[in-house]
ZALOLO-576496 format. One line per 10 residues: number of its first residue (from 1); for each residue x, y, z of N, C-alpha, C, O, CB. Coordinates in nm, 3 decimals. Glycine has a CB too. Layout:
# ZALOLO-576496
NUM	X/Y/Z/X/Y/Z/X/Y/Z/X/Y/Z/X/Y/Z; ...
This chain:
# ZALOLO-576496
1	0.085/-0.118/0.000/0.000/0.000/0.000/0.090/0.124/0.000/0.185/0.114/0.077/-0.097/0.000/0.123; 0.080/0.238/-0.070/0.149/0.361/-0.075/0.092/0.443/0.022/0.003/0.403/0.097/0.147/0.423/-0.205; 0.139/0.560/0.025/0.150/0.651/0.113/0.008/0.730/0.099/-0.057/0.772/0.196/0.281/0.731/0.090; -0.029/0.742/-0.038/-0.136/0.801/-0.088/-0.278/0.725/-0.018/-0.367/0.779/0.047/-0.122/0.792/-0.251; -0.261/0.568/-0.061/-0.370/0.537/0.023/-0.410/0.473/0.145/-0.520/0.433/0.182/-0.420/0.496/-0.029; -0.238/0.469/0.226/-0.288/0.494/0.391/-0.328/0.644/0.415/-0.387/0.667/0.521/-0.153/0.458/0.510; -0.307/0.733/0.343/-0.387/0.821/0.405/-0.506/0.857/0.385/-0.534/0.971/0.422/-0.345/0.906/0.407; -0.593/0.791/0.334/-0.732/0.748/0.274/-0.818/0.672/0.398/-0.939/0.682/0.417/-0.706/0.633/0.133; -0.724/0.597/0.475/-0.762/0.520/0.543/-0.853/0.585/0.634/-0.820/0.696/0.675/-0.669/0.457/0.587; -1.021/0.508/0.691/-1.044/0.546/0.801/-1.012/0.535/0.934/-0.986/0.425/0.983/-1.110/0.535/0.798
11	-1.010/0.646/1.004/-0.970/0.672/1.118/-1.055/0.612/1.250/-1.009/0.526/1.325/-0.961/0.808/1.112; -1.174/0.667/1.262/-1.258/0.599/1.354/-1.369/0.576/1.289/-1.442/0.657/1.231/-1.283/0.666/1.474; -1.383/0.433/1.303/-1.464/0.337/1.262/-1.588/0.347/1.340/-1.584/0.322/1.461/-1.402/0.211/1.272; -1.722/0.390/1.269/-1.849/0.405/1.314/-1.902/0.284/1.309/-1.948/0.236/1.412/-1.924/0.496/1.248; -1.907/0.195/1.163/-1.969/0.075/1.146/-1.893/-0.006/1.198/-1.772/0.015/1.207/-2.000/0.039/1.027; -1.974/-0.158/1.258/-1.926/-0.230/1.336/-1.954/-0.373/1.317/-2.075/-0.386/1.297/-1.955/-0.186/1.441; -1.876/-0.517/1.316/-1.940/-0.635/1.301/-2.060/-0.673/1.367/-2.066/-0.672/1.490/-1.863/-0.716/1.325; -2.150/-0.706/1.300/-2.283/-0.724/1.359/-2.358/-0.612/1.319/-2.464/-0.639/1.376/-2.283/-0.738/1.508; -2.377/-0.511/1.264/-2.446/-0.391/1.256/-2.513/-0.483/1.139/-2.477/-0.579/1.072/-2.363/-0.229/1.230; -2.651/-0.389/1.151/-2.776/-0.406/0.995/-2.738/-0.279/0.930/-2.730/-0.170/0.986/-2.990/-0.403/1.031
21	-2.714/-0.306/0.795/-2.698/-0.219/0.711/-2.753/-0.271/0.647/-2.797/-0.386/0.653/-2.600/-0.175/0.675; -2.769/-0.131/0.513/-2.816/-0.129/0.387/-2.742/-0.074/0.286/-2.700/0.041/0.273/-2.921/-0.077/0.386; -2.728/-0.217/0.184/-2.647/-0.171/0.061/-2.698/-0.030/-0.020/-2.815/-0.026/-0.058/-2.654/-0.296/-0.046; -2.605/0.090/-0.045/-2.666/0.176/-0.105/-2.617/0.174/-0.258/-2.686/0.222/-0.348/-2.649/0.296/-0.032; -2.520/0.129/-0.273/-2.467/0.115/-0.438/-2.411/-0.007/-0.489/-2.322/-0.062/-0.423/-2.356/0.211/-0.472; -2.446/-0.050/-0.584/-2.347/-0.181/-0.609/-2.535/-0.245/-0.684/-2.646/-0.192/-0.671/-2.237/-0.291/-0.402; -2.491/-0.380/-0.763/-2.546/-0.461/-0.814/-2.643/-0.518/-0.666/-2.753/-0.551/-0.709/-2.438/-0.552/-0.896; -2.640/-0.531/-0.576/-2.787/-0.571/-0.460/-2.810/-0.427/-0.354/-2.816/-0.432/-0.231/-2.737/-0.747/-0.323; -2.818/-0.338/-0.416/-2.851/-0.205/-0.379/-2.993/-0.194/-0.351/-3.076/-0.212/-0.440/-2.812/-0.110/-0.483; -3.033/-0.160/-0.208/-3.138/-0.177/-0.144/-3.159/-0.261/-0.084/-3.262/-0.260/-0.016/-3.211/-0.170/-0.190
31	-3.057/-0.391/-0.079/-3.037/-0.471/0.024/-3.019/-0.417/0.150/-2.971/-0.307/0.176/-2.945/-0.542/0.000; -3.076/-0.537/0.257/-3.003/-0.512/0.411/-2.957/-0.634/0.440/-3.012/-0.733/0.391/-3.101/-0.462/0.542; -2.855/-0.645/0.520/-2.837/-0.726/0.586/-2.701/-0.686/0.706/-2.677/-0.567/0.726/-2.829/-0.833/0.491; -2.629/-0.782/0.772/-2.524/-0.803/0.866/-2.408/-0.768/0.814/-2.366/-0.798/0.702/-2.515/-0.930/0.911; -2.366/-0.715/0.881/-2.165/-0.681/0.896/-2.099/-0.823/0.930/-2.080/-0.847/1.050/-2.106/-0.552/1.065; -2.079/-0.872/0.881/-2.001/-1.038/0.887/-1.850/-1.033/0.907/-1.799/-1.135/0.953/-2.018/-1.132/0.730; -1.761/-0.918/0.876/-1.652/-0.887/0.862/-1.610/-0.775/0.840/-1.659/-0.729/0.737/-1.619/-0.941/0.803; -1.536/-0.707/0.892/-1.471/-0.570/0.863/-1.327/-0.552/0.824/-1.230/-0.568/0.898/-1.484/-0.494/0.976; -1.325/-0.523/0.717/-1.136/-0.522/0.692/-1.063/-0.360/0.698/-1.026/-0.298/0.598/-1.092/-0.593/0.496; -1.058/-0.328/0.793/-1.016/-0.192/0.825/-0.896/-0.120/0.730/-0.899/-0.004/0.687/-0.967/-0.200/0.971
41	-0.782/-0.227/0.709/-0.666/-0.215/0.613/-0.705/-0.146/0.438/-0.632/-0.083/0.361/-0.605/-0.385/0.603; -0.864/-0.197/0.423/-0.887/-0.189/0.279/-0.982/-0.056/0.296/-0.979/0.040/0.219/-0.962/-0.339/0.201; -1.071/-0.068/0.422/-1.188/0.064/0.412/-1.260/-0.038/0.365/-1.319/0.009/0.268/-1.173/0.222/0.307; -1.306/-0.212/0.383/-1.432/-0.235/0.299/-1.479/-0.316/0.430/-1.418/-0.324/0.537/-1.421/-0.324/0.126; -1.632/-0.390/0.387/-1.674/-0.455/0.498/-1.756/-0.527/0.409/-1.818/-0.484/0.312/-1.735/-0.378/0.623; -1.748/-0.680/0.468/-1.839/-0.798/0.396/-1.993/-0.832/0.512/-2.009/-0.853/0.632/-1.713/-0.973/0.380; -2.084/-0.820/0.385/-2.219/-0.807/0.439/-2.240/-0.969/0.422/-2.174/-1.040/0.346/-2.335/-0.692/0.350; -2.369/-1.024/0.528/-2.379/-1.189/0.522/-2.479/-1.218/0.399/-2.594/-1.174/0.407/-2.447/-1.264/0.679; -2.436/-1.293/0.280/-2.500/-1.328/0.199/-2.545/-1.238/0.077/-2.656/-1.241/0.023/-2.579/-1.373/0.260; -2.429/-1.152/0.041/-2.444/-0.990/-0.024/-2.307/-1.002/-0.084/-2.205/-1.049/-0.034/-2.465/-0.835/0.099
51	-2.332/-0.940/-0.225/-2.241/-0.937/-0.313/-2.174/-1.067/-0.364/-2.051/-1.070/-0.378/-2.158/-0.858/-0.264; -2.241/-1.162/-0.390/-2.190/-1.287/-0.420/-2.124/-1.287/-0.537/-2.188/-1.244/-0.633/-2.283/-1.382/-0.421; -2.037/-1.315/-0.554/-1.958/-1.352/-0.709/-1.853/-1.503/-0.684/-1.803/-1.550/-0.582/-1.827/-1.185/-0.764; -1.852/-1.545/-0.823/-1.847/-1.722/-0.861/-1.680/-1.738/-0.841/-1.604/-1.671/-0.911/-1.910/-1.777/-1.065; -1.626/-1.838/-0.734/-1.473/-1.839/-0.695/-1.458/-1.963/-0.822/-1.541/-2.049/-0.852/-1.423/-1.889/-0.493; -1.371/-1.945/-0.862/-1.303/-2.091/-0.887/-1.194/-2.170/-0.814/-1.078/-2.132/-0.832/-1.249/-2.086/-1.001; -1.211/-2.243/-0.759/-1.160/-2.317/-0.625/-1.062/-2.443/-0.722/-1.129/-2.502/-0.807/-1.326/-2.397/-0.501; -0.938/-2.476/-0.714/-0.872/-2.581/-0.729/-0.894/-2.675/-0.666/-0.935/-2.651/-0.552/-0.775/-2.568/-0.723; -0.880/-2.831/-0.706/-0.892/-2.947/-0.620/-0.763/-2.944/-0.566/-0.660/-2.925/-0.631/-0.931/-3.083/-0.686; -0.770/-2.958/-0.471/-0.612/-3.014/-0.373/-0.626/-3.118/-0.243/-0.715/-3.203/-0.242/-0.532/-2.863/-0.289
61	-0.545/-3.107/-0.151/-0.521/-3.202/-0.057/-0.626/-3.218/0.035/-0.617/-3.122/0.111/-0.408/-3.177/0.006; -0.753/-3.314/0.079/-0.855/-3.285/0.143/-0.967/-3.169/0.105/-1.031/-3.140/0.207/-0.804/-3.267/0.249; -0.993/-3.125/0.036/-1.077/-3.062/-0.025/-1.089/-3.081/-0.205/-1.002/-3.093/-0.290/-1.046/-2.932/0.024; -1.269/-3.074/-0.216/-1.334/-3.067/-0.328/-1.272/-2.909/-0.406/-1.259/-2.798/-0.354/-1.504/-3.079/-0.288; -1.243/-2.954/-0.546/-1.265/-2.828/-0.638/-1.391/-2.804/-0.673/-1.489/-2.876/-0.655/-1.197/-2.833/-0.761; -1.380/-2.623/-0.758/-1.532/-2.629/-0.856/-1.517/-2.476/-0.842/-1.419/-2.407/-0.815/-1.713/-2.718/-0.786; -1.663/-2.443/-0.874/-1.689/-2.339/-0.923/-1.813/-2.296/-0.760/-1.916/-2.359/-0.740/-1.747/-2.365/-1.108; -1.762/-2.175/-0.665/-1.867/-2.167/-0.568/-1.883/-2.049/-0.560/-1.794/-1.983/-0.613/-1.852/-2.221/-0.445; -1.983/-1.980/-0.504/-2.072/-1.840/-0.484/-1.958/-1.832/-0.328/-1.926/-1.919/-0.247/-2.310/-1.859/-0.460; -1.924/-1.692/-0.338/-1.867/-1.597/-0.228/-1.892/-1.491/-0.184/-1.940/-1.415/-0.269/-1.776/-1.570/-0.239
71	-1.879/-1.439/-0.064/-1.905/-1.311/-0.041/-1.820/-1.206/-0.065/-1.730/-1.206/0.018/-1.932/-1.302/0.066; -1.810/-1.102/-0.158/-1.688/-1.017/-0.173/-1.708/-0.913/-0.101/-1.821/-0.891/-0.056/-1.653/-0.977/-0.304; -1.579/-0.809/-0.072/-1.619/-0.715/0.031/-1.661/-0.587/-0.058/-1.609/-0.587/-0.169/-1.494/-0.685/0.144; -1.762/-0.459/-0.023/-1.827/-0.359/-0.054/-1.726/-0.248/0.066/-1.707/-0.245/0.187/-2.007/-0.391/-0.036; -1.675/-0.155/-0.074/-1.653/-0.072/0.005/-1.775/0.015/0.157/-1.898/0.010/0.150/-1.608/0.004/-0.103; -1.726/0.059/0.234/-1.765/0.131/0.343/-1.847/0.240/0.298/-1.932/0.271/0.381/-1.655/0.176/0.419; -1.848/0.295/0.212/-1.896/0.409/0.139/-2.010/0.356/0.094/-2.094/0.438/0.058/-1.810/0.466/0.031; -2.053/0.180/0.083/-2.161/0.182/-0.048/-2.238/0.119/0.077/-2.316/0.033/0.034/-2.135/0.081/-0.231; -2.244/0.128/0.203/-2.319/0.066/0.322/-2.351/0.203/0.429/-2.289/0.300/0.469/-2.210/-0.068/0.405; -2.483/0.147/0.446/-2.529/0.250/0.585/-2.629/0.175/0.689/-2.714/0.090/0.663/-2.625/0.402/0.528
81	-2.596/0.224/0.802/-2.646/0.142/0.901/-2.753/0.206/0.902/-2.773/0.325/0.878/-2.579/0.123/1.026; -2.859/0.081/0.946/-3.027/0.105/0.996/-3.062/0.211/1.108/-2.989/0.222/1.207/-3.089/-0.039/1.061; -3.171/0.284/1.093/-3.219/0.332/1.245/-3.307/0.245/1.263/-3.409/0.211/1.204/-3.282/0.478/1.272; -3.233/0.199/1.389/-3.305/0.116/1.490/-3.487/0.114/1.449/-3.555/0.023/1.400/-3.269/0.194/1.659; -3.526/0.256/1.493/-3.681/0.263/1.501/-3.798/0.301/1.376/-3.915/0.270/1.357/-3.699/0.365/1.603; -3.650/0.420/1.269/-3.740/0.387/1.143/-3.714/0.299/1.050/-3.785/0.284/0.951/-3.757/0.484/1.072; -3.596/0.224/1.078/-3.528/0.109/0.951/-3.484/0.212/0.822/-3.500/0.151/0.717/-3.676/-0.030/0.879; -3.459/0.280/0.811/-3.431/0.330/0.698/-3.235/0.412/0.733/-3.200/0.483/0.827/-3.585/0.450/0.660; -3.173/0.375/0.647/-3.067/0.389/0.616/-3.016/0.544/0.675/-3.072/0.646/0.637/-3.067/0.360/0.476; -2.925/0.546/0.755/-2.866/0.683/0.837/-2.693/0.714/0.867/-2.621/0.614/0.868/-2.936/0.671/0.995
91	-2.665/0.770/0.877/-2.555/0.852/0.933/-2.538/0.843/1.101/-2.617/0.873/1.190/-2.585/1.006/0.888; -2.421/0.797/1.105/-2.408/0.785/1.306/-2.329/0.904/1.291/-2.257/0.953/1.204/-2.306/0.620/1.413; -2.378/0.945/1.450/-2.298/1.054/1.487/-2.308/0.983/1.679/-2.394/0.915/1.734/-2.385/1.247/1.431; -2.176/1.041/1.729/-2.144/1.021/1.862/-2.239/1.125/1.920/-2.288/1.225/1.866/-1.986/1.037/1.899; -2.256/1.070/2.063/-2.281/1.126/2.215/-2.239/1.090/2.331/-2.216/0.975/2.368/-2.389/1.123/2.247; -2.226/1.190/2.393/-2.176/1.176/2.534/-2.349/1.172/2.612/-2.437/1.255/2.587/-2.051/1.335/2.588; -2.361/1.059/2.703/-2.477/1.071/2.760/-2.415/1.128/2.887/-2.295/1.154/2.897/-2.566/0.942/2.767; -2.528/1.149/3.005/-2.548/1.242/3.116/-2.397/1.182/3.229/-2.315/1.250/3.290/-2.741/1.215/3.193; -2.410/1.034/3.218/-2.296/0.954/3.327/-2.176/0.944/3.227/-2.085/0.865/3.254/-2.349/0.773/3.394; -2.171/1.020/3.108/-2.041/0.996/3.038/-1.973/0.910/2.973/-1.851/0.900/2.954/-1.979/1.009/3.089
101	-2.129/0.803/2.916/-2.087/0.677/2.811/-2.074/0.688/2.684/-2.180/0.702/2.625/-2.170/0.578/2.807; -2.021/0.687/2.649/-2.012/0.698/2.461/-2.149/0.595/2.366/-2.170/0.475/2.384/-1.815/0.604/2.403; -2.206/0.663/2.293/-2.299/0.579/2.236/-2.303/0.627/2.106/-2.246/0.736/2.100/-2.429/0.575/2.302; -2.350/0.587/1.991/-2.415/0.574/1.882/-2.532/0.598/1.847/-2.632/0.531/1.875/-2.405/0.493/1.857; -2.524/0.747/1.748/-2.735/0.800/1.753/-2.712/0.853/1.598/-2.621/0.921/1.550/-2.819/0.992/1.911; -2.838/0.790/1.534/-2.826/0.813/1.418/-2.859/0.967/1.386/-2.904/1.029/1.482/-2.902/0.718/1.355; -2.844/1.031/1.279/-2.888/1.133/1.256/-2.881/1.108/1.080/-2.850/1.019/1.001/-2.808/1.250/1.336; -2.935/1.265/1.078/-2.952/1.282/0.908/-3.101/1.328/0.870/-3.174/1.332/0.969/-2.924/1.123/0.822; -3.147/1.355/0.780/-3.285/1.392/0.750/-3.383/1.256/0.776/-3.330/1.145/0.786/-3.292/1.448/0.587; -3.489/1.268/0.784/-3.568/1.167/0.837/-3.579/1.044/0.919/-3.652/0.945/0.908/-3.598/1.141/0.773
111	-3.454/1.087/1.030/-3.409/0.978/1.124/-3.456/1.036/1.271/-3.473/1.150/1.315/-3.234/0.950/1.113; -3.469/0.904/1.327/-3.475/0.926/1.470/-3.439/1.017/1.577/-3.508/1.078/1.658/-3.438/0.856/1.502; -3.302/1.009/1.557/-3.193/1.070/1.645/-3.197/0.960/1.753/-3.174/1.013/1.861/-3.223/1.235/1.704; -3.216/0.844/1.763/-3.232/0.754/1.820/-3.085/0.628/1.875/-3.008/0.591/1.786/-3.334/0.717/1.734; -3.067/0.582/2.000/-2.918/0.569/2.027/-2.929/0.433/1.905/-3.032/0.374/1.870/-2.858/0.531/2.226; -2.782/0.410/1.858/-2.765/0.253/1.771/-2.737/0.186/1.891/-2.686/0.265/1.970/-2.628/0.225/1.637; -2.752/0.048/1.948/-2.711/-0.044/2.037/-2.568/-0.091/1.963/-2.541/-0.108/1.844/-2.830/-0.163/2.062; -2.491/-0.104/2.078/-2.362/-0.215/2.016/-2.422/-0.338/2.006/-2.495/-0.394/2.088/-2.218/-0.240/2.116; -2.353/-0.403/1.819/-2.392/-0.528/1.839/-2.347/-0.615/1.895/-2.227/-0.643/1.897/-2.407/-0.570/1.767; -2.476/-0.703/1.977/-2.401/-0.843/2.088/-2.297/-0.932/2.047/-2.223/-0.978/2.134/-2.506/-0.959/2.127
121	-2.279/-0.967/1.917/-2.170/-1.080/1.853/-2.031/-0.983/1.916/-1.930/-1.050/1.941/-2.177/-1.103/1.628; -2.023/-0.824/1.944/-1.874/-0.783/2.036/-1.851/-0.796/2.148/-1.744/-0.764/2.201/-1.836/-0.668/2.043; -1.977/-0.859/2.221/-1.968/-0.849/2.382/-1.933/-1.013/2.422/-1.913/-1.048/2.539/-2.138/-0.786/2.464; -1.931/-1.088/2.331/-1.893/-1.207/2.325/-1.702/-1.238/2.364/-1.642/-1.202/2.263/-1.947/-1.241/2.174; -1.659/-1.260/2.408/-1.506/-1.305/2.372/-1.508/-1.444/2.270/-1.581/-1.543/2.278/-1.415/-1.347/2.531; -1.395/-1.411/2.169/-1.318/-1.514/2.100/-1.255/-1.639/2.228/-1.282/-1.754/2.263/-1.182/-1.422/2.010; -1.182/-1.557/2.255/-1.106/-1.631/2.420/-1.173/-1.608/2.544/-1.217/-1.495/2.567/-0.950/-1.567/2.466; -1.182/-1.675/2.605/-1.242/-1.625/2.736/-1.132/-1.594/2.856/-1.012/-1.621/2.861/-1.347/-1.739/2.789; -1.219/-1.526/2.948/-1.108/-1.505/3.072/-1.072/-1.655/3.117/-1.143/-1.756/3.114/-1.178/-1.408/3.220; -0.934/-1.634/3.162/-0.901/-1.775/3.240/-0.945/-1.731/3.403/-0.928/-1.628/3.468/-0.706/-1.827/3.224
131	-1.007/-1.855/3.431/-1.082/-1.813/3.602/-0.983/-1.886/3.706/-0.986/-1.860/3.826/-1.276/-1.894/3.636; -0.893/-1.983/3.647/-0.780/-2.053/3.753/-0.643/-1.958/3.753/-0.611/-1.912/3.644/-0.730/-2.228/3.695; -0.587/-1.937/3.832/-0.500/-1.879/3.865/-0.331/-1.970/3.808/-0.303/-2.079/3.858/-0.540/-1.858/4.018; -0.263/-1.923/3.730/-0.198/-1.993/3.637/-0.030/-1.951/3.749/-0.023/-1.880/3.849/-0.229/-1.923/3.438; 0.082/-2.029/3.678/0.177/-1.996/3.739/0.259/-1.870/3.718/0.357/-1.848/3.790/0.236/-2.086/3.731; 0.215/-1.773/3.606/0.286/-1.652/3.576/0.198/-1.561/3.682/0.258/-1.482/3.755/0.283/-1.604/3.402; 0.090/-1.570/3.687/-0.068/-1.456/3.746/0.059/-1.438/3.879/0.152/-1.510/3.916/-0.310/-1.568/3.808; 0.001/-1.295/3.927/0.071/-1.251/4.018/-0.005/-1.265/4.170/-0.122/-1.233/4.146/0.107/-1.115/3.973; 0.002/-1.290/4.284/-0.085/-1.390/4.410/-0.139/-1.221/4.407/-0.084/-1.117/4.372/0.016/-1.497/4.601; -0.295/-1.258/4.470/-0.367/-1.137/4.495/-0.298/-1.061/4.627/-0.303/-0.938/4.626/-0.527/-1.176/4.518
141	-0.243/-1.117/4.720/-0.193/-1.027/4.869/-0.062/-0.988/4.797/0.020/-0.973/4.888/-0.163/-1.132/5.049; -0.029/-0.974/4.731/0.073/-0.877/4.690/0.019/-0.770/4.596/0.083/-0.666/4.582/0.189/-0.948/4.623; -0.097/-0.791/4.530/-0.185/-0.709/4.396/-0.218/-0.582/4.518/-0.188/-0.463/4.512/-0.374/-0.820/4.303; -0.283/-0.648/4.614/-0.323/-0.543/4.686/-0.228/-0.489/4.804/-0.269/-0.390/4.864/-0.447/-0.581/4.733; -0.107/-0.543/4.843/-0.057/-0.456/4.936/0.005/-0.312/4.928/0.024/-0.255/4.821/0.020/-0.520/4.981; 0.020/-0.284/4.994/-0.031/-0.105/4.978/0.149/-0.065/4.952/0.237/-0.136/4.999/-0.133/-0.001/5.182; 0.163/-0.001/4.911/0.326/0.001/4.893/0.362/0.169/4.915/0.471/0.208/4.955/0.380/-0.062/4.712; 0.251/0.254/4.881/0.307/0.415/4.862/0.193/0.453/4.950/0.074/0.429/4.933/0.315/0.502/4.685; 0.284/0.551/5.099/0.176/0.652/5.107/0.216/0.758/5.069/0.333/0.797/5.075/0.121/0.674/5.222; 0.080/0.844/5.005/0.110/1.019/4.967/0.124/1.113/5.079/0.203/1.207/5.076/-0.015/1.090/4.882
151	0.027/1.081/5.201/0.077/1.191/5.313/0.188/1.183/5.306/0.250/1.272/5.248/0.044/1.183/5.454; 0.271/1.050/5.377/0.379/1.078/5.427/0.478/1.044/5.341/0.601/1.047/5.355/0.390/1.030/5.538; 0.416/1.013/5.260/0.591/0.969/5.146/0.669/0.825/5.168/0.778/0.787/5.124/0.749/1.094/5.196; 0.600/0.779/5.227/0.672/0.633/5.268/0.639/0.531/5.132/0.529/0.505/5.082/0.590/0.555/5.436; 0.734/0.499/5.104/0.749/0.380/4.990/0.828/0.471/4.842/0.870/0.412/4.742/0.551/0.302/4.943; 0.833/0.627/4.862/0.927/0.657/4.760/1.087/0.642/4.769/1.161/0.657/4.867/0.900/0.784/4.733; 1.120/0.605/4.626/1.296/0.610/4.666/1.355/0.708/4.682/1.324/0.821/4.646/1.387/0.564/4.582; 1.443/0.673/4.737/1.600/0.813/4.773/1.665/0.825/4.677/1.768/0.764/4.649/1.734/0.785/4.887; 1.589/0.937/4.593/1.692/1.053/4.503/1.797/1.086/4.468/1.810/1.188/4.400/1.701/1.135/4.522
């Protein structure tokens, strides 16, 4: 990639895996469907069951050859996410709510202004937390023993 088009690249990413969008350009334009994948490196994102075009697959070691339907990726530009309450295709814009959470509210002409929910497939872990205490993990009575006080300065080094 050149210089020209990392700087093309988007910066902060509004759309998200799992979001409902709607195709706005391309050959299934007026489609909706799912964010299945996001490739941040390219600026594109693959919708579930959208934009199909015919792979030609080689026979090789444990797998069938042939000719199969794929999902290709649609640039970011040719997708817009749903409002939640009117379904119709919008523009996110950020908010700060009252306790200072960051959320997602669509805007644009004939939209809600209504928050987007994060989709649940991110609140999921790939990996999960480990709940046993392993031999690197550091013992909790040392996590918590108190090492610095600020009144008095006890636990800083000598200068």
């Amino acid at each position: 990639m050149g210089w020209k088009a990392a700087q093309k690249l988007i910066q902060n990413w509004k759309i998200l895996r799992g979001d409902n969008v709607m195709i706005i350009r391309g050959k299934d334009k007026g489609e909706t469907g799912v964010i299945k994948r996001v490739i941040r490196s390219q600026n594109r994102v693959i919708v579930e069951g959208k934009n199909l075009v015919k792979k030609h697959i080689k026979q090789g070691q444990g797998h069938e050859g042939g000719i199969f339907s794929v999902e290709a990726p649609l640039h970011v530009s040719n997708v817009q996410v749903l409002d939640p309450v009117t379904g119709k295709p919008c523009k996110i814009g950020i908010k700060y709510l009252e306790d200072g959470t960051k959320v997602r509210v669509s805007r644009g002409i004939g939209t809600s202004g209504s928050i987007i929910p994060r989709p649940e497939i991110l609140k999921i872990r790939s990996t999960p937390r480990p709940t046993i205490v392993g031999p690197k993990d550091t013992p909790m009575d040392l996590v918590l023993e108190k090492t610095y006080d600020a009144r008095t300065g006890k636990g800083m080094p000598d200068l």
